[in-house]
Biopython code that builds the backbone (N, CA, C, O; Angstrom):
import numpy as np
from Bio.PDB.StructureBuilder import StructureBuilder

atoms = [
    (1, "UNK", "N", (71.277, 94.819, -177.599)),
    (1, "UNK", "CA", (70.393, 95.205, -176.516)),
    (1, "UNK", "C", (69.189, 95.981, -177.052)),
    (1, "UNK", "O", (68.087, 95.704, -176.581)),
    (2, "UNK", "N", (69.282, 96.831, -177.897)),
    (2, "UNK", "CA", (68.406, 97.242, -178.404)),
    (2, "UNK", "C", (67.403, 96.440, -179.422)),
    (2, "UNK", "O", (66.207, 96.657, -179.616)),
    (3, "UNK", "N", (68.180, 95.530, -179.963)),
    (3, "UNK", "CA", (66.918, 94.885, -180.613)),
    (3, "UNK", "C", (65.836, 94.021, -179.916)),
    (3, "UNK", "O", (64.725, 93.635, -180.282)),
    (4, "UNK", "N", (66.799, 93.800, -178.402)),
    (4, "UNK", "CA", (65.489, 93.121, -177.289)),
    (4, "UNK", "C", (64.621, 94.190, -176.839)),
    (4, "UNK", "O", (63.541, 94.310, -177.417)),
    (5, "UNK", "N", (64.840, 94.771, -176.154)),
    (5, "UNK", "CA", (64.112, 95.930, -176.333)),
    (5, "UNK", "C", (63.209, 96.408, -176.974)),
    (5, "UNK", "O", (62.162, 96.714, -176.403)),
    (6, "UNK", "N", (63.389, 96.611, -178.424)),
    (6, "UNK", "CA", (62.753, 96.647, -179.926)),
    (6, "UNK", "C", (60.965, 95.527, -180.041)),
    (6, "UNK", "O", (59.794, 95.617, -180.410)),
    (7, "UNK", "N", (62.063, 94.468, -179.345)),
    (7, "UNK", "CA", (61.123, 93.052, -179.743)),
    (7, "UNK", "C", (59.930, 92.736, -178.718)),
    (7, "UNK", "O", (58.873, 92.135, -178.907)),
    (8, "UNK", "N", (60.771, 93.705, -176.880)),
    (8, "UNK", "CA", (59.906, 93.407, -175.979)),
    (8, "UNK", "C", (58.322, 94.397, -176.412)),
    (8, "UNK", "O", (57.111, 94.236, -176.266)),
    (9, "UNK", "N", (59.143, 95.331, -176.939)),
    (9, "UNK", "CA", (57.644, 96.508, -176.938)),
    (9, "UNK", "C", (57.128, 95.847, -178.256)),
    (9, "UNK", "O", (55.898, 95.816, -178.293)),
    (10, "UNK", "N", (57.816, 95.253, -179.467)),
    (10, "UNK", "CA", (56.626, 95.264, -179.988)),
    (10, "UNK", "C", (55.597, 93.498, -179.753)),
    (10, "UNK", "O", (54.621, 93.039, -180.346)),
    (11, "UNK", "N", (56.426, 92.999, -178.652)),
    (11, "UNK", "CA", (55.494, 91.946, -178.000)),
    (11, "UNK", "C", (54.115, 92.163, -177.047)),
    (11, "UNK", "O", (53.158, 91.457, -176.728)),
    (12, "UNK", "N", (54.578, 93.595, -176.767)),
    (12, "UNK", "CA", (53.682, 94.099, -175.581)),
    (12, "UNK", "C", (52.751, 95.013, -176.376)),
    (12, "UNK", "O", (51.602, 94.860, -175.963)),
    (13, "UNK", "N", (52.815, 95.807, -177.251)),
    (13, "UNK", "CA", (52.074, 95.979, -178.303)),
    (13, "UNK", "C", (51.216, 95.324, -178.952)),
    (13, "UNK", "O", (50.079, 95.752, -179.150)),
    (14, "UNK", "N", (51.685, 94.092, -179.412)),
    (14, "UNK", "CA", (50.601, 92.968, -180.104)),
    (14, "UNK", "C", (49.757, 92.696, -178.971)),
    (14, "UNK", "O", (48.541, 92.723, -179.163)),
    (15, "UNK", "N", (50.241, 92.414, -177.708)),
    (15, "UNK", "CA", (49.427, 91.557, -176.613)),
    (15, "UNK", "C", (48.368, 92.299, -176.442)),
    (15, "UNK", "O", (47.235, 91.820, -176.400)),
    (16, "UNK", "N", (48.676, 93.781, -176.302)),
    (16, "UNK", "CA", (48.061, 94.999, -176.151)),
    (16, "UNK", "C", (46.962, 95.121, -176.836)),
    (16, "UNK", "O", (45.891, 95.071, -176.232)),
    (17, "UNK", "N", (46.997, 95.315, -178.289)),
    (17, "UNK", "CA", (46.179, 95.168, -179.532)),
    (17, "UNK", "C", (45.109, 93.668, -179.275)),
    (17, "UNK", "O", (43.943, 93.842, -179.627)),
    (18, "UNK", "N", (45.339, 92.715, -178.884)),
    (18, "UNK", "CA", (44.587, 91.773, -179.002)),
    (18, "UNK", "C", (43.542, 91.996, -177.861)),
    (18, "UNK", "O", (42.550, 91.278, -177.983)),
    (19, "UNK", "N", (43.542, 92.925, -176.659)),
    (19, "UNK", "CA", (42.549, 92.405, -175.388)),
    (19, "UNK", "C", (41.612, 93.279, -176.500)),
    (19, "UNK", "O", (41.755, 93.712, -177.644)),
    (20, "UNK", "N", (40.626, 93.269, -175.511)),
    (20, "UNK", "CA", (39.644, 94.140, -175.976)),
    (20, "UNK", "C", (39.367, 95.528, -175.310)),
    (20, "UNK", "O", (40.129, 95.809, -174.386)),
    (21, "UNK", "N", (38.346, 96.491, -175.645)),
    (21, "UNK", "CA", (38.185, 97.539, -175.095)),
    (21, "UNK", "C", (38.018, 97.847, -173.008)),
    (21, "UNK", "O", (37.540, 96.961, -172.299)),
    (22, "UNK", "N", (38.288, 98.593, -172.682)),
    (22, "UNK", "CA", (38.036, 98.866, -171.172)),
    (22, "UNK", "C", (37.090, 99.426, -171.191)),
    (22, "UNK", "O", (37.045, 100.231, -172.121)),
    (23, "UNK", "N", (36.017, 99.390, -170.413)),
    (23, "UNK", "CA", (34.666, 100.057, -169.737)),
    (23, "UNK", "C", (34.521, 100.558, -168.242)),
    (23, "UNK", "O", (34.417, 99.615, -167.457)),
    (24, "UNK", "N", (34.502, 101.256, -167.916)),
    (24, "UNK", "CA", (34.801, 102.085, -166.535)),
    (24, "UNK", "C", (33.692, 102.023, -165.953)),
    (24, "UNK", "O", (33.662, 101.771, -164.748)),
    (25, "UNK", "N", (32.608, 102.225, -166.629)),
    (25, "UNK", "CA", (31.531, 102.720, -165.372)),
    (25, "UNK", "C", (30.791, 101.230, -164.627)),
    (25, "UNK", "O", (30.400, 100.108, -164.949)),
    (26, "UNK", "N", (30.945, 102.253, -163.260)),
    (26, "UNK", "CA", (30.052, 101.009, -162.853)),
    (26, "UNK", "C", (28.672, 100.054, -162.844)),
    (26, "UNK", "O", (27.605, 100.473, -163.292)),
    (27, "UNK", "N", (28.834, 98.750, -162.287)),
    (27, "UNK", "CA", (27.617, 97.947, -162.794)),
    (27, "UNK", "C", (26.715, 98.545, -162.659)),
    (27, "UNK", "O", (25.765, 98.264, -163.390)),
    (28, "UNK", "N", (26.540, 99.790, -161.548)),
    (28, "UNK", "CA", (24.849, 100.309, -161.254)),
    (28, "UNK", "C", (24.208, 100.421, -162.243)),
    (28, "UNK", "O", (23.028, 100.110, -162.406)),
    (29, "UNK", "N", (25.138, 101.001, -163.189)),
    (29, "UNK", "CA", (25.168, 102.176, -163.972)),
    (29, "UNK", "C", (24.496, 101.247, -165.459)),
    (29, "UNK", "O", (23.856, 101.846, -166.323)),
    (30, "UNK", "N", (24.691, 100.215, -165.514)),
    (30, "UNK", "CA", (24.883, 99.496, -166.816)),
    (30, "UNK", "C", (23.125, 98.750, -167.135)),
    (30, "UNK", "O", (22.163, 98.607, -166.380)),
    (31, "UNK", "N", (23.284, 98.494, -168.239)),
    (31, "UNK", "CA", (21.773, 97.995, -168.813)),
    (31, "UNK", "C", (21.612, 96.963, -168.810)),
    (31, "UNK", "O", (22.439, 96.121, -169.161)),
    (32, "UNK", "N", (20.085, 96.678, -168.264)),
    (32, "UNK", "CA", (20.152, 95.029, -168.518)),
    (32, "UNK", "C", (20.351, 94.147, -169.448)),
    (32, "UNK", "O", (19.833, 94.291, -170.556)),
    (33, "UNK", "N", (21.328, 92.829, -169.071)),
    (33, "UNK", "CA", (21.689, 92.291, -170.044)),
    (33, "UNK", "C", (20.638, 91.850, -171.014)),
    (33, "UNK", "O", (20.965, 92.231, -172.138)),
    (34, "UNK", "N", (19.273, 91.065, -171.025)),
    (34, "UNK", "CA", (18.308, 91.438, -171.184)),
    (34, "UNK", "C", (18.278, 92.013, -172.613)),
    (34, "UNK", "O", (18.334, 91.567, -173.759)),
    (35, "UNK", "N", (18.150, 93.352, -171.941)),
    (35, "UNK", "CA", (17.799, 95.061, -172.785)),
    (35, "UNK", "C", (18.836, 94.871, -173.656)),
    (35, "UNK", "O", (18.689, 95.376, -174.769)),
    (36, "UNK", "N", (19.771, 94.315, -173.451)),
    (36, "UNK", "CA", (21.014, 94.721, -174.499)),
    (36, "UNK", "C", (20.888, 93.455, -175.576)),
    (36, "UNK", "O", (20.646, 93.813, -176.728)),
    (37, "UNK", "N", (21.004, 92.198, -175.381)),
    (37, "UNK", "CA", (20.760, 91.197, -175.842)),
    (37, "UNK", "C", (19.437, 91.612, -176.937)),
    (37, "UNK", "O", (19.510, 91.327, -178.132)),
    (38, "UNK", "N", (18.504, 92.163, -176.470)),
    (38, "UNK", "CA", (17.186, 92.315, -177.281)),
    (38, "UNK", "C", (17.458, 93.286, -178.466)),
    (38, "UNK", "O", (16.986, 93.276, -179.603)),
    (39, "UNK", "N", (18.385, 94.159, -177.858)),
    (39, "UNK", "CA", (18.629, 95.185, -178.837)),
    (39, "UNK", "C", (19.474, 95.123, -179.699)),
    (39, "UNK", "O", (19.505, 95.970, -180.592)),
    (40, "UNK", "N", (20.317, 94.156, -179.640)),
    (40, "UNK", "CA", (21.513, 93.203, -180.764)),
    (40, "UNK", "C", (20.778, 92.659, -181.410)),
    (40, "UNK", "O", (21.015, 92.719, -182.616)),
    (41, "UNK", "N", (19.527, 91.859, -180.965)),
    (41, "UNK", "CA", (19.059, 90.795, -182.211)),
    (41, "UNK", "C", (18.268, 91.870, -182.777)),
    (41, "UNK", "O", (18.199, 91.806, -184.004)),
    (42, "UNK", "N", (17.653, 92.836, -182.245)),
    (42, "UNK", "CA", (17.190, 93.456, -183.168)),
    (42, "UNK", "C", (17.632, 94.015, -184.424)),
    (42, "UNK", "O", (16.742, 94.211, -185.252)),
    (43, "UNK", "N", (18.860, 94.323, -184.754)),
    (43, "UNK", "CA", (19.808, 94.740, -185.370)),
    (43, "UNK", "C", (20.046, 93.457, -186.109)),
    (43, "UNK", "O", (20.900, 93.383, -186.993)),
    (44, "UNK", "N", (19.485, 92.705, -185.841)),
    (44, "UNK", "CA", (20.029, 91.507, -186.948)),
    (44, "UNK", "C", (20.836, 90.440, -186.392)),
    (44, "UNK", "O", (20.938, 89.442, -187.104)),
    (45, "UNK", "N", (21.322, 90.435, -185.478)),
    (45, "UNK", "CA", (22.645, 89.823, -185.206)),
    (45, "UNK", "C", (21.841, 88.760, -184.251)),
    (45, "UNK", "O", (20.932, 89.041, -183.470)),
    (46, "UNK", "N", (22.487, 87.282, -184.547)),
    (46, "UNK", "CA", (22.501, 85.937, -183.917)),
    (46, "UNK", "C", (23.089, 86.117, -182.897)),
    (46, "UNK", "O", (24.134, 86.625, -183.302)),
    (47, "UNK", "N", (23.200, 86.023, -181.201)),
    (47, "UNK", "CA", (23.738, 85.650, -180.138)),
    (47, "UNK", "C", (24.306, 84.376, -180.037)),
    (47, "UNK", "O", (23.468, 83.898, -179.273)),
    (48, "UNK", "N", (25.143, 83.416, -180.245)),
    (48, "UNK", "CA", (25.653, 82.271, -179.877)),
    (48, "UNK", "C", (26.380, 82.969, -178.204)),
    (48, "UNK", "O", (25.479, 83.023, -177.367)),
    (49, "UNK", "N", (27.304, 83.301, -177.830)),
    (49, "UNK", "CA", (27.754, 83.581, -176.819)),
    (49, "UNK", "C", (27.165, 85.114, -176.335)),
    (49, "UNK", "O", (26.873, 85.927, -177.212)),
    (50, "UNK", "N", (27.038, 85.394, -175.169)),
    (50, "UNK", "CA", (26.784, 86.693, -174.256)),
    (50, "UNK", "C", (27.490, 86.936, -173.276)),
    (50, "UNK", "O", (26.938, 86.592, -172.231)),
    (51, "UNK", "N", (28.552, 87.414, -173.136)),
    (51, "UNK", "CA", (29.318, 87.452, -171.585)),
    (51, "UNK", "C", (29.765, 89.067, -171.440)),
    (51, "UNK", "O", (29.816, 90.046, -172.185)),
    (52, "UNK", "N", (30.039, 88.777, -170.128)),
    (52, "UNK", "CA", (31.232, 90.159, -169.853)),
    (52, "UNK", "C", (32.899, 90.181, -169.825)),
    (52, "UNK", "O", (33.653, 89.763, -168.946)),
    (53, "UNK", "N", (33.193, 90.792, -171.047)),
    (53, "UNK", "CA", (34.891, 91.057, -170.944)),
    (53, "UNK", "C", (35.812, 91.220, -169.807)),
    (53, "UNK", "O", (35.425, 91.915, -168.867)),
    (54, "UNK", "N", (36.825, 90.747, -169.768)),
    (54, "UNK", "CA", (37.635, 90.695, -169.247)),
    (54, "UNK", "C", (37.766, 92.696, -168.474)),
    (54, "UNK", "O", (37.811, 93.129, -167.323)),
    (55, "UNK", "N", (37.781, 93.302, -169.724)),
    (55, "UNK", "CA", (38.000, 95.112, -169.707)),
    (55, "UNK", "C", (36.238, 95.506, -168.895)),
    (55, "UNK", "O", (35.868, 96.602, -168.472)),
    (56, "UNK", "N", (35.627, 94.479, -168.903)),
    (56, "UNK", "CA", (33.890, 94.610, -168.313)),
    (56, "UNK", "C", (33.506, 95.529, -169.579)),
    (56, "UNK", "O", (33.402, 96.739, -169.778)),
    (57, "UNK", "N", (33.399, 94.724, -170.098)),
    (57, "UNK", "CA", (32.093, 95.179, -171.520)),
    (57, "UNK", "C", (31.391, 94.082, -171.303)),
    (57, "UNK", "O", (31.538, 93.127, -170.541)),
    (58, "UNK", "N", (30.343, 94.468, -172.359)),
    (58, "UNK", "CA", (29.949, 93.508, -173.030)),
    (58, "UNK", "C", (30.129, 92.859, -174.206)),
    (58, "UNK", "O", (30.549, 93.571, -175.118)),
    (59, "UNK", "N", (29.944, 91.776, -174.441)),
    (59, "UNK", "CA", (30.555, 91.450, -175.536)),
    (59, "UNK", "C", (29.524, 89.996, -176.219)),
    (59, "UNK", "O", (28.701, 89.209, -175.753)),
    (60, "UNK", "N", (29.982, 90.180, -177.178)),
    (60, "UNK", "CA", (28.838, 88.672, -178.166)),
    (60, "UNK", "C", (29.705, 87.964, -178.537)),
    (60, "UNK", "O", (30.855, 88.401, -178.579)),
    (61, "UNK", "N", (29.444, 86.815, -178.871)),
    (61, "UNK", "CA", (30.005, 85.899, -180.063)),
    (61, "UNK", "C", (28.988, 85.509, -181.066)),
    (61, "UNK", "O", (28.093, 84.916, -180.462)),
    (62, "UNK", "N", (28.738, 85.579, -182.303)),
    (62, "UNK", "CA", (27.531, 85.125, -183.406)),
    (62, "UNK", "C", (27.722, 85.609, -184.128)),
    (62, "UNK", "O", (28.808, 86.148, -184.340)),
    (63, "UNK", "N", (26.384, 85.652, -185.115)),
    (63, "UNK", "CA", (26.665, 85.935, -186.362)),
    (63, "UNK", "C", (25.560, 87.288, -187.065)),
    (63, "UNK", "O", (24.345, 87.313, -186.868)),
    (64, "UNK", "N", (26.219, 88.181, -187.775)),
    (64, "UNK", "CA", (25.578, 89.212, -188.845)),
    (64, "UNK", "C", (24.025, 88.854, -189.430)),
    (64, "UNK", "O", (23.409, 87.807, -189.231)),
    (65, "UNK", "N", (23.639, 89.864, -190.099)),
    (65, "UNK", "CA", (22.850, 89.281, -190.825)),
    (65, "UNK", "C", (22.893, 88.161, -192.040)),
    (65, "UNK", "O", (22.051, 87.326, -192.370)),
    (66, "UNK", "N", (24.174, 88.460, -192.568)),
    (66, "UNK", "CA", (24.455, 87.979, -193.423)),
    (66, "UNK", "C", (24.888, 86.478, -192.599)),
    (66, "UNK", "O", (25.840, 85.962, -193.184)),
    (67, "UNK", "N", (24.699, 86.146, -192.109)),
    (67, "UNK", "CA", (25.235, 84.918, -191.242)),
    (67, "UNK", "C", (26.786, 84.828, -191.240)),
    (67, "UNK", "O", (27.304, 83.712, -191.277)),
    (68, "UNK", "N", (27.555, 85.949, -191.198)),
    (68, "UNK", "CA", (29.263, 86.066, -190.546)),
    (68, "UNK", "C", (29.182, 86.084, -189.661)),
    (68, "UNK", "O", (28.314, 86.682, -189.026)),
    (69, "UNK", "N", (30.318, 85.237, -189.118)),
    (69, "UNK", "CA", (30.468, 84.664, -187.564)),
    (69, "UNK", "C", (31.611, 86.627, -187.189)),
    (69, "UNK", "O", (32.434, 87.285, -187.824)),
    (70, "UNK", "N", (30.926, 86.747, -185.865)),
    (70, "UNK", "CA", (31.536, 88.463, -185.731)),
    (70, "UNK", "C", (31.628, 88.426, -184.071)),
    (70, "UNK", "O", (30.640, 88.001, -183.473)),
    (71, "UNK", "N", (32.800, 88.865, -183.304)),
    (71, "UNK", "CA", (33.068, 89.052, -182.069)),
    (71, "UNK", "C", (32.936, 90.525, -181.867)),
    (71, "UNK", "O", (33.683, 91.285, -182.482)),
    (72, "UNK", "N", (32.042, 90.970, -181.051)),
    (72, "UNK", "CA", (31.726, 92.564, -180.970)),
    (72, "UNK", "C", (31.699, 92.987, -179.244)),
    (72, "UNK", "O", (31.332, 92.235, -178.342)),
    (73, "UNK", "N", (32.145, 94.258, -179.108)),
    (73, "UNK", "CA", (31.567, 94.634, -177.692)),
    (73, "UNK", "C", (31.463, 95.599, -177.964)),
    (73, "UNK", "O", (31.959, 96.345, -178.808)),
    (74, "UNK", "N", (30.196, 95.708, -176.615)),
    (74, "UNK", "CA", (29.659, 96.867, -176.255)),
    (74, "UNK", "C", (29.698, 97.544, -175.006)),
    (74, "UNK", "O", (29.837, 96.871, -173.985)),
    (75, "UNK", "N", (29.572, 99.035, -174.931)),
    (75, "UNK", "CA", (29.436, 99.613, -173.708)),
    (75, "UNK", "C", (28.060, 99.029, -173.253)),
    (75, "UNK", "O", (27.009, 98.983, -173.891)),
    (76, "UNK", "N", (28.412, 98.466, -171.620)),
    (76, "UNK", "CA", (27.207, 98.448, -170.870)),
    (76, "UNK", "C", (26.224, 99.141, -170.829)),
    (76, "UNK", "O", (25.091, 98.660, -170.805)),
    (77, "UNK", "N", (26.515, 100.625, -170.808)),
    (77, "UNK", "CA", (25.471, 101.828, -170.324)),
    (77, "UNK", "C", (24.573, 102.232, -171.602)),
    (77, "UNK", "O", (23.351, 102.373, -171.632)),
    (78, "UNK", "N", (25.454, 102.372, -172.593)),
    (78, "UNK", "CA", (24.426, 102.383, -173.342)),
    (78, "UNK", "C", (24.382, 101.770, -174.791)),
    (78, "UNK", "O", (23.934, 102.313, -175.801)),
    (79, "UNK", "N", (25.094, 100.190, -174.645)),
    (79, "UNK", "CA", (24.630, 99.460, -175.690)),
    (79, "UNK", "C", (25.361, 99.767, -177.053)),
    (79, "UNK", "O", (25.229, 98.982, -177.992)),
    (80, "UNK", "N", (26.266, 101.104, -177.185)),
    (80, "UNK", "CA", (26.904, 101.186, -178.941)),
    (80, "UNK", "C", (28.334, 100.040, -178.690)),
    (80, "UNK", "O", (29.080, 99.620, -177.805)),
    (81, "UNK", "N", (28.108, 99.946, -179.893)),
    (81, "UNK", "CA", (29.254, 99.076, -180.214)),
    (81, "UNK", "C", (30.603, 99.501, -180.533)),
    (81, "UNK", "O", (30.905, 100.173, -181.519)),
    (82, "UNK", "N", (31.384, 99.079, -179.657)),
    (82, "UNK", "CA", (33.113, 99.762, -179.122)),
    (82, "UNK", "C", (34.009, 99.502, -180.559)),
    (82, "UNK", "O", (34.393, 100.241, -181.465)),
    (83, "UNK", "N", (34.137, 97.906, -180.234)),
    (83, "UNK", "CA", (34.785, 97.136, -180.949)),
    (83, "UNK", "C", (34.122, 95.972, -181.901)),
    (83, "UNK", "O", (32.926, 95.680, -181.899)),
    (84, "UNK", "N", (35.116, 95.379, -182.698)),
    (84, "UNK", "CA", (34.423, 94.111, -183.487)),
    (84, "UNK", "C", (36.038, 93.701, -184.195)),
    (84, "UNK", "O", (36.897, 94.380, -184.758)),
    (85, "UNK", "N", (35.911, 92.073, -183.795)),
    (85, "UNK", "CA", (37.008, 91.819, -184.300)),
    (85, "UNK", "C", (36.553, 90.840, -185.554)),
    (85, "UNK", "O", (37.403, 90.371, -186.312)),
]
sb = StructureBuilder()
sb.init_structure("model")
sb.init_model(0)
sb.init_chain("A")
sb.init_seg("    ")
for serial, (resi, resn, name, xyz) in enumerate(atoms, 1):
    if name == "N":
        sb.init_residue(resn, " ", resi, " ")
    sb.init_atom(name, np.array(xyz, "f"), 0.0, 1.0, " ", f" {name:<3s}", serial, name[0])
structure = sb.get_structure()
């Protein structure tokens, strides 16, 4: 019994580990996509995908300067970068 147990948490753990970050504040509150998009490529980075996360970030799909393909999000409000997988 305990090793199900064992196996459920560390299933719910991995699942856990894979979403991405949560973002709380609301849309009022958040920057235009726009503004944010402009301010990624500025930084170098290729846009192939632009959406909003599941957790409501933002988030990219593209590539570095170096042309590495890189999955990143960001806080809406003000654009730093949370995560990167």
């Amino acid at each position: 019994m305990n090793k199900i147990l064992a196996l459920i948490a560390a299933l719910l753990t991995a699942t856990g580990a894979m979403a991405g970050p949560a973002c709380t504040a609301t849309e009022d509150k958040w920057m235009k996509e726009a503004d944010v998009k402009t301010r990624i490529e500025g930084q170098g980075y290729t846009i192939k995908t632009f959406k909003v996360s599941k957790g409501k970030c933002y988030e990219i799909y593209g590539f570095d300067k170096a042309g590495k393909k890189v999955e990143i999000y960001f806080d809406p409000v003000t654009a730093a970068p949370l995560e990167s997988k």
